[in-house]
N, C-alpha and C positions, 0 to 999 in steps of 0.2 A: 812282343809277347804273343803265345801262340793264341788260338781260340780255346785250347784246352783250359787256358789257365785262364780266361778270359769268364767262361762260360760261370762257375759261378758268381761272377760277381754280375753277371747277368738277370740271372736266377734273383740273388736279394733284390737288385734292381725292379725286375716284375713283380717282385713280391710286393717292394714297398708302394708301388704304382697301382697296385690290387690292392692294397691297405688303403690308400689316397683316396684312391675312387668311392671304395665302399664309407669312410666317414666323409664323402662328399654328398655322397649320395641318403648317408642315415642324414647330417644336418640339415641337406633339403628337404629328404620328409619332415624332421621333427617341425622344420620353418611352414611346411604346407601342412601337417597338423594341424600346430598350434594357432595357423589363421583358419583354419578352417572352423578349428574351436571357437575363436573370436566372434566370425561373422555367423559363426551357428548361435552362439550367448547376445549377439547384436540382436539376429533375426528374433531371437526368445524374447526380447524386449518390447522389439518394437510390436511381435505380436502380444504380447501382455498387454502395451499401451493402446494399441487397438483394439482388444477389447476389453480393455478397461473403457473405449470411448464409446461399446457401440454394446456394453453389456447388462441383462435386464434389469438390473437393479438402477442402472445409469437412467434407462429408459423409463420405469417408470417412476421414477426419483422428477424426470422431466417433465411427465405427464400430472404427476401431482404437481409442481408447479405451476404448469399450465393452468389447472384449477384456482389459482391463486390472484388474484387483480393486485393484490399488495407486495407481487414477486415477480421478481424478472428473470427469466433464464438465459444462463452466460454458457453458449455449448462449448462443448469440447473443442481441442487445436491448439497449434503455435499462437505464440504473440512474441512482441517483442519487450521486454522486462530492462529496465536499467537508461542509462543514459551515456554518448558517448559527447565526446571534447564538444561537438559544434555546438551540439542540447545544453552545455553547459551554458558557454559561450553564451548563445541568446538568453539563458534564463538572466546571467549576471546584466545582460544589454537592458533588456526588457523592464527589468527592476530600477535598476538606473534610472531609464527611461521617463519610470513610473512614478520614482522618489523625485525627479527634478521640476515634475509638472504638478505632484501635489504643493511640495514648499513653493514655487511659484503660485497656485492657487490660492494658498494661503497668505500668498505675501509675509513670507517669513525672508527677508532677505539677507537674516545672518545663515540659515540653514540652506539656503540655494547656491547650490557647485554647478559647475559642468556635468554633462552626463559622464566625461570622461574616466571625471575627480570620484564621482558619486560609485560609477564601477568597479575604479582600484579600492574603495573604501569597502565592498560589500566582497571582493574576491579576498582580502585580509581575511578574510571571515571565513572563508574556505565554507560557505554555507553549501556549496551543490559541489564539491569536490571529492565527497565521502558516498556519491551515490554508487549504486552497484555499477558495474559496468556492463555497456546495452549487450544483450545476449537473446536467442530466442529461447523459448521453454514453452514446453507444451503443459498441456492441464485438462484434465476431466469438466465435463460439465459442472455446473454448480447454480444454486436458484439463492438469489440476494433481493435481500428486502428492495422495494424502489425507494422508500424512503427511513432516513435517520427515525430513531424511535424518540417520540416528541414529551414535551413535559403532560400531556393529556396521558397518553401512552403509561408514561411512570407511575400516573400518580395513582393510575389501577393497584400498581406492581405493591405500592406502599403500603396504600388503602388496607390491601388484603394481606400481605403479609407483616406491616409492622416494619418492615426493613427502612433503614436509614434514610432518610431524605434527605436528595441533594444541598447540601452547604458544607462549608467550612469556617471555623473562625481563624481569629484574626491570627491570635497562636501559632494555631496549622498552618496557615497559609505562609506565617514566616519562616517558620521550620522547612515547609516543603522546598521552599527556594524556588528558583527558576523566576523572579518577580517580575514579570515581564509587563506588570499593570501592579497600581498601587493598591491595597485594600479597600478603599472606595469605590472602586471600580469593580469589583467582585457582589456588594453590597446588592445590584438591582436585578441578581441572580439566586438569592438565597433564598430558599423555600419556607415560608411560615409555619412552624411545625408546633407551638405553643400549645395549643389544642387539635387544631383538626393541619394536619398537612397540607398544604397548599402553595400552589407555584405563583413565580408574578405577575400580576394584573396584565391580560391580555395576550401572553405566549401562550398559550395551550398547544397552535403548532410550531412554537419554535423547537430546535433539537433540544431535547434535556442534558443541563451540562452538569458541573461539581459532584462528578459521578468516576467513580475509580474503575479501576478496568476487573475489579473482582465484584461489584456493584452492577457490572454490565454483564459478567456472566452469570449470576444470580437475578437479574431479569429474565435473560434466553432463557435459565431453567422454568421459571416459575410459567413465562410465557408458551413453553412448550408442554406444560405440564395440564396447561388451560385449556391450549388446542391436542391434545394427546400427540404433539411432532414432535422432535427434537429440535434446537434451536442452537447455534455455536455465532461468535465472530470470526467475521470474513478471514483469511492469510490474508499477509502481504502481497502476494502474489495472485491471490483472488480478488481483491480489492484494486492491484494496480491493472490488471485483464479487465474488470466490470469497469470502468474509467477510460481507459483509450483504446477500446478495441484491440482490431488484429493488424493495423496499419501504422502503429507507430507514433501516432500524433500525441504532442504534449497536453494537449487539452482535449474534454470533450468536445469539444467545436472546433479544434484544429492545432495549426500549429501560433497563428496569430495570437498576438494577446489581446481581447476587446475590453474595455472596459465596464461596458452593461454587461457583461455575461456572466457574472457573479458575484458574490457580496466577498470584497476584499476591502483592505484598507483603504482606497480609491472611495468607495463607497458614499461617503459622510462628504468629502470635499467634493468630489467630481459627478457624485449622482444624484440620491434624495435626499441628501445631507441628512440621512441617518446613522448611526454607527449601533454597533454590537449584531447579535443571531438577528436572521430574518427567520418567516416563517418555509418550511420545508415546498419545496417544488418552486420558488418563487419567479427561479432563474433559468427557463426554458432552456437554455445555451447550456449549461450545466448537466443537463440531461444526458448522460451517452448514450452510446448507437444502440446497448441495448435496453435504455430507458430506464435506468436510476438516474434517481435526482441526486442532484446538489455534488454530485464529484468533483468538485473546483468551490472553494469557498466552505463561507458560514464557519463550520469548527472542524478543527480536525479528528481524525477517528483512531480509537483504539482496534488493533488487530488481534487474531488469538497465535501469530509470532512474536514470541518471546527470548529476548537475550539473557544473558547475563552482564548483570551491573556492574558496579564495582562494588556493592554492598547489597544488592538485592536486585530481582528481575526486572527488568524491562519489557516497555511493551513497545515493539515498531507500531508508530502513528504515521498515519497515509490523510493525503488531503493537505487542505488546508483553511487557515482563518478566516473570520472578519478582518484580523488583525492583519493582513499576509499582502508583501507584494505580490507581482507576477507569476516572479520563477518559483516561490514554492508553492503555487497553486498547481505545478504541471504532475502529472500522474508518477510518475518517476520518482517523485522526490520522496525522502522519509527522513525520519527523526525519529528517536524514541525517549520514553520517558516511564517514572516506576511505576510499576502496576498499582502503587497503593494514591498516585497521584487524583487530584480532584481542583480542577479548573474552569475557567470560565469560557476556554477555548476548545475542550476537549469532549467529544460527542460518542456518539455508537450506532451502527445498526447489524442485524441481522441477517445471517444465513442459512436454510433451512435443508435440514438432511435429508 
């Protein structure tokens, strides 16, 4: 075939190779746009987040804190939020651990397993299986009470406004469900309210409990309304940051489990053979790094994260009990339960705006 006849089919040939090129070259730009857009909407962020960390209302939101002896300030930064397989792992060990050496202490010899036995029995349970998974997340400063707000504390709140005092009857407490203690055992928590209101003999500083989580924001108001502040409950994620720092540790005091270092179920067998709330700061070790009390033990706390139930909201609770082994004393751990609930394990404290 000559070149004559050759030539156009040359011609389409460059053409379509000039077509080629140019949607080679549009797709690379749109691909170098559209990252450029990305890491310009990153950059926007991460400057947002910085100064959200370093902006005057943060700062003097800090500084009035500072003023505060009853608050602690958790500053800005990563942490690490959640738990991953190992964190599990040891909570399930630990608890074991924990359960083999109280029925041992007790000499309950129908109740005494192996640690091994005692671990398959609390993994059925899937109790630390549903925790978030470990992740880091950052957060703005924030100022948290140092300590649980105490039955001395409430009975102000009562006093002056008339509002509910802590109890529940027998009733309630069936209906509420979850009986994790008989109605006897509720009884040496119920507030005298016949005439004058009144908490029981000798807690004034223990945490105030049989208190619902719409009871506990109706405190922060009234309490903020006293001090002209505002007053809200910690997040989840505020609470699990003021509890184990920026290092990762399951406990305030580390990763070990100690036995003195807070009022768990341990407590009555293995220490001053007392059970139920102690009084608020008891347990130095319980302290975290940046000096709230009681983050491990005594009761656990209502959040102001809120799910949905299957019939009504929930509130995630952080911490944990007198009643509580080990592993769900570690900062990680949660549960929730209904905002209208009122218990003898369930506590509150404060965050100030």
């Amino acid at each position: 075939m000559s070149d004559r006849h050759l030539s156009p089919f040359r011609h389409r040939l460059k053409r379509r190779r000039l077509r080629h090129g140019f949607r080679r070259i549009m797709t690379f730009g749109a691909i170098a746009l559209l990252t450029c857009f990305m890491a310009l909407g990153q950059a926007c962020q991460n400057l947002n987040l910085l100064a959200s960390f370093d902006s005057p209302d943060l700062a003097e939101l800090e500084a009035k804190c500072e003023t505060r002896a009853d608050f602690a300030w958790v500053p800005s930064g990563t942490f690490s939020v959640g738990s991953d397989t190992a964190e599990q792992d040891a909570a399930y060990r630990m608890s074991a651990k924990a359960w083999v050496a109280l029925s041992a202490a007790r000499e309950t010899a129908a109740d005494t397993v192996s640690v091994s036995t005692a671990e398959q029995n609390l993994r059925q349970r899937q109790w630390f299986d549903r925790e978030p998974e470990r992740q880091e997340r950052s957060l703005s400063g924030f100022c948290m009470s140092r300590n649980l707000v105490t039955n001395g504390d409430y009975l102000e709140f009562v006093n002056e406004t008339g509002h509910r005092s802590p109890d529940i009857s027998d009733a309630e407490y069936q209906q509420q469900g979850f009986l994790v203690h008989p109605y006897e055992d509720v009884q040496p928590y119920r507030w005298q309210s016949q005439l004058q209101p009144s908490f029981p003999d000798g807690k004034s500083q223990h945490p105030v409990v049989l208190v619902s989580h719409d009871d506990a924001i109706a405190y922060a108001q009234w309490r903020g309304e006293q001090d002209d502040v505002l007053y809200r409950l910690p997040t989840a994620l505020e609470w699990e940051k003021a509890a184990r720092g920026t290092d990762g540790r399951y406990f305030p005091w580390g990763n070990e489990w100690q036995n003195d270092a807070t009022n768990w179920i341990g407590r009555k067998t293995l220490g001053d053979g007392i059970e139920g709330t102690s009084a608020i700061a008891t347990y130095p070790l319980s302290r975290s790094v940046y000096g709230v009390e009681d983050m491990a033990g005594n009761v656990f706390e209502y959040t102001s994260t809120l799910l949905e139930g299957s019939d009504r909201p929930v509130s995630v609770m952080k911490g944990c009990s007198w009643d509580d082994l080990p592993g769900f004393c570690r900062a990680a751990y949660r549960h929730t339960r209904p905002t209208d609930s009122r218990h003898i394990l369930f506590g509150f404290r404060l965050v100030l705006e």
